[in-house]
N, C-alpha and C positions, 0 to 999 in steps of 0.2 A: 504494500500500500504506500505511494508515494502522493506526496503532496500536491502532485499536477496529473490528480486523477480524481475522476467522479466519485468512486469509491469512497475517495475520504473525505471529499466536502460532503457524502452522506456520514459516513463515521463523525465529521467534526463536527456535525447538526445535531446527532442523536446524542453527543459528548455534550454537548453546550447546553441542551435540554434538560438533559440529570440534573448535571450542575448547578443551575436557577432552578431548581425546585425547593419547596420549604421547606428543606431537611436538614438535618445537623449536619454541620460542618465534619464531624468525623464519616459518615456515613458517604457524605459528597468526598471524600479521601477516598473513602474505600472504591466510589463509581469512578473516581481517574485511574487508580492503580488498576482495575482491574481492565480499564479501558486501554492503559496503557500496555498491557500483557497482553490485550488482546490486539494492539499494534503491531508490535512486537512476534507476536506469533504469525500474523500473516504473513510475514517475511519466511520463517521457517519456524513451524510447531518447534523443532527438536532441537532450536536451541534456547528452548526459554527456561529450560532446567540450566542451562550454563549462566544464565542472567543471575538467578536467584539463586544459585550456588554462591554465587560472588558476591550478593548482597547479604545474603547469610552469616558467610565467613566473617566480612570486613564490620557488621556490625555486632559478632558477639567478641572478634580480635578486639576492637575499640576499647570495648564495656571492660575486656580483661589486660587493655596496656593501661586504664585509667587506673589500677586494681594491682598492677605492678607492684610490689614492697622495692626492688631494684633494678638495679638500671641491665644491668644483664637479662634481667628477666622483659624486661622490656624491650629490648635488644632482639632477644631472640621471637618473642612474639613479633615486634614488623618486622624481621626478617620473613615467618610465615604469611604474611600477606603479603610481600616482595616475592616469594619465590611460588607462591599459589598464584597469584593473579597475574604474572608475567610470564611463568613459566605454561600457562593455559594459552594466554598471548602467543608465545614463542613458538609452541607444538602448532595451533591451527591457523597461523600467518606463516611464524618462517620455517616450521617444519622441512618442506619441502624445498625448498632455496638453501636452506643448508644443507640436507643431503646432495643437493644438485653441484654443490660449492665443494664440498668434500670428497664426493664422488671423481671431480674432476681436478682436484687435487692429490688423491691416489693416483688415477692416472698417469698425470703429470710425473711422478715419481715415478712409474712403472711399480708401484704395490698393488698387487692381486687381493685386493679388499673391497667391495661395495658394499654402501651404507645403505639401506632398504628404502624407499622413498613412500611416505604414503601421501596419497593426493586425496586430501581433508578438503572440504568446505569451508570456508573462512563464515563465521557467522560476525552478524551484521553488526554492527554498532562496538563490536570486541573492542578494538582500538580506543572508543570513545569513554565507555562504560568503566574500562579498567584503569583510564587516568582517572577518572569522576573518583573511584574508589579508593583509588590509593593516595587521592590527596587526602579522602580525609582522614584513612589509619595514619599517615604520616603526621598529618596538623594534629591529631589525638596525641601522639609518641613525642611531639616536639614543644605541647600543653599550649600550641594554639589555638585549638577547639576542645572543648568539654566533649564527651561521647553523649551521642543523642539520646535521650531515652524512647522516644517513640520509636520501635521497630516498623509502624506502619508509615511515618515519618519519610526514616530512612531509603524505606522502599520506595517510598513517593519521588525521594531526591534523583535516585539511580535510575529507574523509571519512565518517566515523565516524559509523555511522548512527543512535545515539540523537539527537544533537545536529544533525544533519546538514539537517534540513529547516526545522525552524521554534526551535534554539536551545534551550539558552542559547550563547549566542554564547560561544565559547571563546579563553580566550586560549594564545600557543602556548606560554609560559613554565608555565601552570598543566597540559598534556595532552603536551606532548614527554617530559619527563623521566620521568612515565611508561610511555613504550615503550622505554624504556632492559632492565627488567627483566621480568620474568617474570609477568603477570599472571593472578591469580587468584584469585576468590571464595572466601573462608572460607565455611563452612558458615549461619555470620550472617549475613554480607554478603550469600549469596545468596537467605536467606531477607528479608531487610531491603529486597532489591531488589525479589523480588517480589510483596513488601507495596504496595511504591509503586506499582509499577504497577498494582495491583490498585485504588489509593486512585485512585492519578489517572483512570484509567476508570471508578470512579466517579463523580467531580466531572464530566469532562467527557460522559460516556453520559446520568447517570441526571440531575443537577443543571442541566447546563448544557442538553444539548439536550431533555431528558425533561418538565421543570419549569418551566424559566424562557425557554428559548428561543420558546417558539410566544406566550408573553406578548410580550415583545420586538416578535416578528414581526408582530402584529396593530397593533400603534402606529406603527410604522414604515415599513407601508408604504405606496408610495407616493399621493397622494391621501384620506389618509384623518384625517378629526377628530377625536381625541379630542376626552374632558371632562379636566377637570382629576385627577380621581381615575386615571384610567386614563394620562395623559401620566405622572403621577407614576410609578405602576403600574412602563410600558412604561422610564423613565427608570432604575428600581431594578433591575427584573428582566434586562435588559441590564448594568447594573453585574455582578450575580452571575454573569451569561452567560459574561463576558469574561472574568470570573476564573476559575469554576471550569473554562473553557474552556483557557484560555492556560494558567494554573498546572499544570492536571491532566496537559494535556501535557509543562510542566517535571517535573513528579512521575516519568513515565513513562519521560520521558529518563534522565533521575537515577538511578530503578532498573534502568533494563537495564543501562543500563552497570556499575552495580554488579557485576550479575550475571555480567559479562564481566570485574568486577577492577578497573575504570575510576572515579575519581571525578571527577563534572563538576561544579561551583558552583552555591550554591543558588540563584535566582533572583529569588524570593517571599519577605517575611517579613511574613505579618500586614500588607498596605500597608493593607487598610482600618481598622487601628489607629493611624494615621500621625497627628502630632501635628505638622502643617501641612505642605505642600507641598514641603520641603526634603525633611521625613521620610518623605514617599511616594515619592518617588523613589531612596531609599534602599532599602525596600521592594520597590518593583513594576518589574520586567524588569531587575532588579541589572542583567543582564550588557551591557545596552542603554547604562542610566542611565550607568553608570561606563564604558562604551566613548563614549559621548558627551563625558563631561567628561575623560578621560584624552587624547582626540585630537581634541577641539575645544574643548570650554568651555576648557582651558588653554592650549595654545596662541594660542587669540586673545587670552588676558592675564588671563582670570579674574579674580579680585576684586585684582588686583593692581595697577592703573591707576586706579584713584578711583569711586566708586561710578556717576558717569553711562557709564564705561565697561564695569565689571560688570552694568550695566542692560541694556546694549547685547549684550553679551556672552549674557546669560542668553535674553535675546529669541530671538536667533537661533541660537541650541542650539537652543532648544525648537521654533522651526519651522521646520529644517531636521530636526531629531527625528519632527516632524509629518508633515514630506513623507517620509520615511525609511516609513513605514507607507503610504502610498501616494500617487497618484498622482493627487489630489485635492486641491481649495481645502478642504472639509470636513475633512480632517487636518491643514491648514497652519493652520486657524483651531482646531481642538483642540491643536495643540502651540504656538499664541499663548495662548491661554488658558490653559495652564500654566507659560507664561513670564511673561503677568502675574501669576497667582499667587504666582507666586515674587519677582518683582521685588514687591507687596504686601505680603507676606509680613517680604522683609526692612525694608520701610521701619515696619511696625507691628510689629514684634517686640519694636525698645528701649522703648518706649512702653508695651507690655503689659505685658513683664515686669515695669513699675513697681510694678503693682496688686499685693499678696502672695496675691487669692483665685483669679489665675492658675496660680499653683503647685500648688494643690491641689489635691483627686479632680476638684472640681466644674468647676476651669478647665481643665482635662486632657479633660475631657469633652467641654465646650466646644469646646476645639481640635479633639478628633475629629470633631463632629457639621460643625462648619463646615469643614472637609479634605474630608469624607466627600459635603455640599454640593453642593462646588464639582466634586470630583473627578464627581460624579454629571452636572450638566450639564455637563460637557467632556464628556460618554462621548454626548451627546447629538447633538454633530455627528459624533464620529468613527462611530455608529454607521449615521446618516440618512443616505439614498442621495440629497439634496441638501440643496441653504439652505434650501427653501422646504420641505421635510418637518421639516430641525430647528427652525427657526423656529417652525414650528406647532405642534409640542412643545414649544417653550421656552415659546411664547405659552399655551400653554393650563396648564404646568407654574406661572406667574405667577399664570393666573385670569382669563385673556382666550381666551375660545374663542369660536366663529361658532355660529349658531342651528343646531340639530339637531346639535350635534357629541354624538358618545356614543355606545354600544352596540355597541362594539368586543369588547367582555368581558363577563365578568360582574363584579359587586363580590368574588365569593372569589377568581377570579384575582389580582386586584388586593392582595387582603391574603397570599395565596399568595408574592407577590412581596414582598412588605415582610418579611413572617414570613421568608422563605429568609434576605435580606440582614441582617433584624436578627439572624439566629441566627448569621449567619457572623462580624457584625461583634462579636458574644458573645461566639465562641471564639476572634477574635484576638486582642480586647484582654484575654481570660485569659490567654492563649498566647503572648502580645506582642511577648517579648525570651527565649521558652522555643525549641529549637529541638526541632522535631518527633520524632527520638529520646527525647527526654524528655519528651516529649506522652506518648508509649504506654510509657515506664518509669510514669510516673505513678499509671495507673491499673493495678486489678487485669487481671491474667491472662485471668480469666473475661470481664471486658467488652470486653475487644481483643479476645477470639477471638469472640464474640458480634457486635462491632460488623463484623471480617470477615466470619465468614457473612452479617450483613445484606445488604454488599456484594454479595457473592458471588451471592445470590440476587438481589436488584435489577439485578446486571449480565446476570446470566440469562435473566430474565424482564422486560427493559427493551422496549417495544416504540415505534416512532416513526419518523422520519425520520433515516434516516443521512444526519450530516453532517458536514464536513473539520473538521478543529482551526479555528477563525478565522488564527491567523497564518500560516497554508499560502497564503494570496492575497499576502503579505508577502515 
């Protein structure tokens, strides 16, 4: 059941119905959770015993690190929810990428050894669910959070099906304290919610898959040449894919739950206005960026150890970041390229700042086109279904391409795709540091309700290839 489909604007009718009925507020607990399982399971009944295995675990581990007499013993309890809920992680994401990896490292050796490979199902949300949980045994062990006493609470937290599949990753200090009281949309809020939703199924229906994804698709796949104008093309129109993709489904999340009385964090702010590599990740997957550096970039010593240790540090955030998205060298070398980024970044930054025509419109601009760049060939591997298809984009994105390469597209595709990204990357860096409430206070009455019905009708009359949010493979 995804969210650009009839199915669940009938599920999210019959959910919103419970809801407002005149029933106690625990009772309206129990109609989300069980609504929410029953999300959840239409993706795959058999794995919703692994959901609640894991909600299980993490909240009687909680109840017994709060209960700890010492610190060994505490110690060793989060280790058990470390090597339980990663190590579930680890078998049904990289199970088989590490026997494939091993496998071909016998090989390489000439050792007469194979590792057994089993080809598991990745169940849904795994990635998502299993940081959700282990921030909060971690915030329990580190006496950031008290352990919750509601067990139907907790379930609610883990659960909860705006956030539930593809994020934003929730933390449980920012969504517990909300099930404390009595939730429920104002009249605003729930029209504000199903604005969002309306905005994100636009970006993700008519932008992402309507527009810019079958550009993408032609470049990409596998065995085939661009020219240079089309690698670029396929490079950009991918950029805007993934956003108005990923985002539109933040958007979606964001508003149901409003609609339900719930506020979840915003995820997205304008990252293709991002004014170098720090500041995009500031920007793009907030909930990802700052669960990274909250429970790895600091722990490992963060800039706090001397700068060849922050290098160090930054590196491998970013490609364990990289393999965190899947279960491929192509994202462990997208999330190295953003860790060199960053380690570049900071070592040219005191150095620029020297010049004063960095500071102004024209250097600021600067900063975006070359963010915007870089960020654009990183999206190169994470998108190509190997080395040798991004390579052949990178190569022809250069101005090195093989005889006959070309005739993938047309040239208006091509500009189709530049026009999309340069119009988005227009409204962020107007929008830059506005937050989207105050995007549609802004403007007149008449052109918000205008600019909805466009929506409305384009989402209508969208026709194409249904396809999942991208981060559902995550």
């Amino acid at each position: 059941m995804v969210f650009n489909s009839l199915s669940f604007l009938l599920f999210l009718a019959v959910s919103l119905g419970l809801h407002y009925l005149p029933l106690p507020w625990r009772v309206r607990k129990v109609n989300l959770l069980v609504a929410s399982s029953l999300f959840y399971a239409a993706w795959n009944p058999l794995f919703l015993p692994l959901l609640w295995y894991a909600i299980t675990l993490d909240y009687f581990l909680a109840r017994a690190l709060a209960r700890a007499g010492t610190q060994r013993r505490k110690k060793a309890l989060l280790m058990v929810s470390l090597v339980s809920n990663l190590g579930l992680l680890g078998f049904f994401k990289y199970g088989p990428f590490l026997a494939d990896n091993a496998n071909a490292f016998f090989q390489a050796l000439g050792v007469p050894l194979v590792v057994p490979r089993m080809d598991v199902v990745l169940p849904v949300a795994i990635s998502f669910y299993t940081f959700e949980s282990l921030a909060y045994t971690i915030d329990v062990y580190r006496g950031h959070e008290k352990p919750w006493d509601s067990f139907l609470d907790f379930s609610l937290f883990l659960t909860f099906f705006p956030h539930l599949v593809a994020g934003p990753i929730v933390r449980p200090g920012d969504f517990l304290p909300q099930c404390t009281g009595e939730r429920r949309a104002s009249a605003p809020q729930l029209l504000w919610g199903l604005l969002l939703l309306v905005l994100g199924l636009f970006e993700k229906t008519v932008l992402a898959d309507g527009l810019l994804a079958p550009v993408a698709d032609s470049v990409f796949a596998p065995g085939v040449r661009p020219n240079v104008w089309e690698a670029w093309g396929g490079a950009l129109a991918f950029s805007g894919q993934i956003f108005c993709d990923f985002a539109g489904y933040s958007l979606c999340a964001i508003g149901v739950a409003l609609c339900f009385g719930f506020q979840l964090p915003d995820n997205f702010k304008s990252p293709y206005a991002a004014l170098g590599f720090s500041d995009f990740w500031e920007r793009w997957h907030i909930s990802l960026s700052s669960w990274l550096r909250d429970y790895l970039y600091i722990p490992l010593g963060g800039n706090r150890k001397g700068p060849g240790r922050t290098y160090f540090n930054l590196l491998v955030t970013m490609l364990l970041g990289g393999l965190w998205h899947g279960a491929a060298w192509t994202f462990v070398v997208w999330g190295g390229l953003h860790g060199l980024f960053l380690i570049a970044e900071r070592l040219l930054r005191p150095r620029l700042t020297r010049f004063s025509w960095t500071k102004g419109t024209a250097g600021r601009l600067a900063g975006v086109a070359v963010t915007l760049l870089g960020v654009c060939v990183a999206w190169v591997f994470f998108r190509a279904p190997d080395f040798a298809s991004a390579f052949t984009v990178v190569k022809a994105m250069a101005g090195v391409t093989a005889a006959g390469a070309g005739g993938l597209m047309s040239r208006g595709d091509t500009l189709l795709a530049v026009a999309c990204l340069g119009v988005m990357v227009a409204c962020q860096w107007r929008f830059r540091d506005v937050p989207l409430p105050r995007v549609f206070e802004s403007v007149p009455w008449w052109a918000s309700a205008g600019a909805l019905t466009a929506m409305l009708v384009a989402l209508v009359t969208a026709s194409g290839v249904d396809r999942a949010f991208i981060y559902f493979q995550f």
